[in-house]
C-alpha positions in Angstrom: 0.0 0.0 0.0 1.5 3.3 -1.4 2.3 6.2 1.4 2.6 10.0 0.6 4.4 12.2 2.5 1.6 14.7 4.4 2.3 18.4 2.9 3.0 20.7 5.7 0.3 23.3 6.0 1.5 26.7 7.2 -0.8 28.9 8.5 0.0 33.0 7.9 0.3 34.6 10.7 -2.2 37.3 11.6 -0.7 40.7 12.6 -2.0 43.2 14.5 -0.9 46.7 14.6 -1.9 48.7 17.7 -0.8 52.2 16.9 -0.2 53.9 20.8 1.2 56.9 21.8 5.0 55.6 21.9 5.4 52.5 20.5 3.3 49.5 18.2 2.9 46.3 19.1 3.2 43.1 16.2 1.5 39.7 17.2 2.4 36.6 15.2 0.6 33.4 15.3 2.5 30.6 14.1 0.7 26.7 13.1 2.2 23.6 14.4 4.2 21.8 12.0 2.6 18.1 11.4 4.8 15.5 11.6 6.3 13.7 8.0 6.2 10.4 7.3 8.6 8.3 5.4 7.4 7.4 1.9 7.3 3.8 1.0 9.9 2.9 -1.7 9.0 0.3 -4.4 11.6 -2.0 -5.1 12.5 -5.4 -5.7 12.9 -7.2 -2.5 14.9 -9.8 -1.3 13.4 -13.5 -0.3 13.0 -13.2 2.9 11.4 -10.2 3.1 9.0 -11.1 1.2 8.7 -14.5 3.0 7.8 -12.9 6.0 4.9 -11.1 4.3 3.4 -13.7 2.9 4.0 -16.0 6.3 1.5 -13.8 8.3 -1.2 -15.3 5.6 -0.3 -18.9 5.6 -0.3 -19.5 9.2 -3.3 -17.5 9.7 -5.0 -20.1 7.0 -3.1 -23.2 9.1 -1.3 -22.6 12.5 0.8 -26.0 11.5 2.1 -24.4 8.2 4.7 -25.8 7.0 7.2 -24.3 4.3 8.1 -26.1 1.1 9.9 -23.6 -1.4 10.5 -20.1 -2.4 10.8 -19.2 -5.5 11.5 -15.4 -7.0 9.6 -14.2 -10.5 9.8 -11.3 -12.8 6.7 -8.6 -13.0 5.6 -8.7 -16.9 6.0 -4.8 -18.1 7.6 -4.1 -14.8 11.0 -2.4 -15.5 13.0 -2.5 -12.2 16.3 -3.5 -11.3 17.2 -4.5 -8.1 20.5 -5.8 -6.3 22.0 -9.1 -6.8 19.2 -11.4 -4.6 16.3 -9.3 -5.3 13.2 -9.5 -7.5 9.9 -8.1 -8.5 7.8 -11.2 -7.3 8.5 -14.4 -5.3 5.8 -17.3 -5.0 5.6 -18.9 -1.3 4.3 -22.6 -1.0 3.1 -23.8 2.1 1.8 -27.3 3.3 -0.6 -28.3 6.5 -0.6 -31.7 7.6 -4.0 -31.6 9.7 -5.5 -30.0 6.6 -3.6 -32.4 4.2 -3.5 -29.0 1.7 -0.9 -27.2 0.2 -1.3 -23.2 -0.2 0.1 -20.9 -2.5 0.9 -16.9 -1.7 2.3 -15.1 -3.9 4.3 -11.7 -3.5 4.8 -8.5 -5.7 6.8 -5.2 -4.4 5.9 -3.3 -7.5 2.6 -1.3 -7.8 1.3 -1.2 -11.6 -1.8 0.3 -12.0 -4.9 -2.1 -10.6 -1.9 -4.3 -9.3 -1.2 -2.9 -5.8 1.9 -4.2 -4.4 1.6 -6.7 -1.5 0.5 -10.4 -0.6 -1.9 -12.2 -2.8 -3.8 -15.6 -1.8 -3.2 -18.0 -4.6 -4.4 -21.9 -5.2 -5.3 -24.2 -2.1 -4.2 -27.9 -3.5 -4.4 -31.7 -2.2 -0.8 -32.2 -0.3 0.2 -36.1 0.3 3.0 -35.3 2.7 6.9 -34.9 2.2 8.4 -36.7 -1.0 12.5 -36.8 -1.5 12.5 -33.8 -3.6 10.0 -31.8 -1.6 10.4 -32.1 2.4 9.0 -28.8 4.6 11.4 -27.0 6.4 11.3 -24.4 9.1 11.8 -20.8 8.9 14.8 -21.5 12.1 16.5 -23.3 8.7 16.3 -20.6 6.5 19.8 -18.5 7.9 20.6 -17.1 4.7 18.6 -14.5 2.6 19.0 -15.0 -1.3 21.4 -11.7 -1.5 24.0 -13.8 0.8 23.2 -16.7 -1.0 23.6 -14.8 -4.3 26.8 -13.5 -2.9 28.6 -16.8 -2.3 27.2 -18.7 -5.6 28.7 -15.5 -7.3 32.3 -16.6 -6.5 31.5 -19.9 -8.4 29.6 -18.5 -11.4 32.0 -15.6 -11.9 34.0 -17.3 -14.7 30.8 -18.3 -16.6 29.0 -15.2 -16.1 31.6 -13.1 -17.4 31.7 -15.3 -20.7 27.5 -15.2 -21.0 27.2 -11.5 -19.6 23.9 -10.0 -19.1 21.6 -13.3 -18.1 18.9 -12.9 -16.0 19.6 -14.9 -12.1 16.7 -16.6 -10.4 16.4 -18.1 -6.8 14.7 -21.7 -5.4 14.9 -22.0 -1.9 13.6 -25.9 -1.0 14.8 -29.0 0.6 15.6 -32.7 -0.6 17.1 -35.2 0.8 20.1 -35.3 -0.1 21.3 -32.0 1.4 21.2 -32.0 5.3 19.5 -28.2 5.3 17.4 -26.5 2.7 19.4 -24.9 -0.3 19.1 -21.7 -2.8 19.3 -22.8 -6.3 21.2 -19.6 -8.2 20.1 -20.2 -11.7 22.1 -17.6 -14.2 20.2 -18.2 -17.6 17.5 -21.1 -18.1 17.9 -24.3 -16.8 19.0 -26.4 -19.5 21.5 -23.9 -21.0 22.2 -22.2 -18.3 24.6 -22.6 -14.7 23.7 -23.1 -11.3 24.9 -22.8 -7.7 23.3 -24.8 -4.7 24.0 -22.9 -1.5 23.1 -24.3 1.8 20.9 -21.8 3.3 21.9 -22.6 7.2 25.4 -22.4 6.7 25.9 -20.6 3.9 28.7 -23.6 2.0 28.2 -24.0 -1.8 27.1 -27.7 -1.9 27.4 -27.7 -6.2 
């Protein structure tokens, strides 16, 4: 939700000229300033804050919400940069075992006309529990944000980046079984042509 900052309304003063037999007298009345507040600043966000945006909506829907992945998106039309580990949009899934339903929220920190930047409620689904490639995790797990974690896959892509300058990065955050912790994919480019970096999002080591 946009904020403006309130305009400051000065009052005139009113002056009043009492002409005596010595001396006048001027009498100046002065309006209290109102306070300013800050403006709110559309940018891409990192992952986490939006995560914690979109968390106040899935536990209200299921106290036992658990967290499945994280994912960052691009805004169609929308024309803003952020830093490394930021993005217009990120897509929140979320599972409840005592509702056996997964949840999808989704996240954009762009306003475009109609579209008001904030938390959207997106598709409940059937959810038949933790597979290999998709175990819940908890937010105590999730240490790093994606602009660490773009940080430290940076160091490994740096070679392959500067060859194939100017491709677009994009974020996972899940967990499988084979890692001990849930990871940040760092995609650079699309997934079959592209290069990727799995950080370990407790610890912060490069685990490919």
């Amino acid at each position: 939700m946009n904020k403006r900052f309130l305009q400051t309304s000065l009052v005139a003063g009113v002056f009043l000229l009492t002409i005596g037999c010595s001396s006048a007298t001027t009498e100046t009345a002065k309006a209290d300033k109102a306070p300013e507040k800050a403006a709110v600043v559309e940018t891409p966000v990192t992952g986490k804050t939006a995560f914690w945006e979109m968390y106040k909506l899935g536990h209200a829907w299921a106290a036992d919400m658990q967290v499945l992945y994280l994912k960052s998106g691009k805004l169609e039309g929308v024309d803003a940069k952020g830093k490394g580990g930021e993005a217009t949009q990120w897509t929140l899934m979320v599972a409840s075992p005592s509702k056996k339903e997964a949840h999808e929220f989704s996240y954009r920190a762009i306003t475009e006309g109609s579209k008001r930047r904030g938390v959207n409620s997106g598709a409940v689904q059937p959810w038949g529990g933790p597979t290999a490639n998709g175990q819940p995790f908890s937010t105590g797990e999730m240490k790093l944000d994606s602009d660490e974690a773009f940080a430290k896959a940076s160091e490994k892509a740096a070679a392959w980046a500067k060859e194939n300058p100017g491709k677009e990065v994009s974020f996972y955050l899940g967990k499988e079984s084979k890692y001990p912790a849930p990871v940040w994919g760092v995609l650079w480019g699309g997934e079959k042509s592209g290069f990727l970096v799995v950080v370990n999002a407790l610890d912060g080591s490069v685990q490919k």
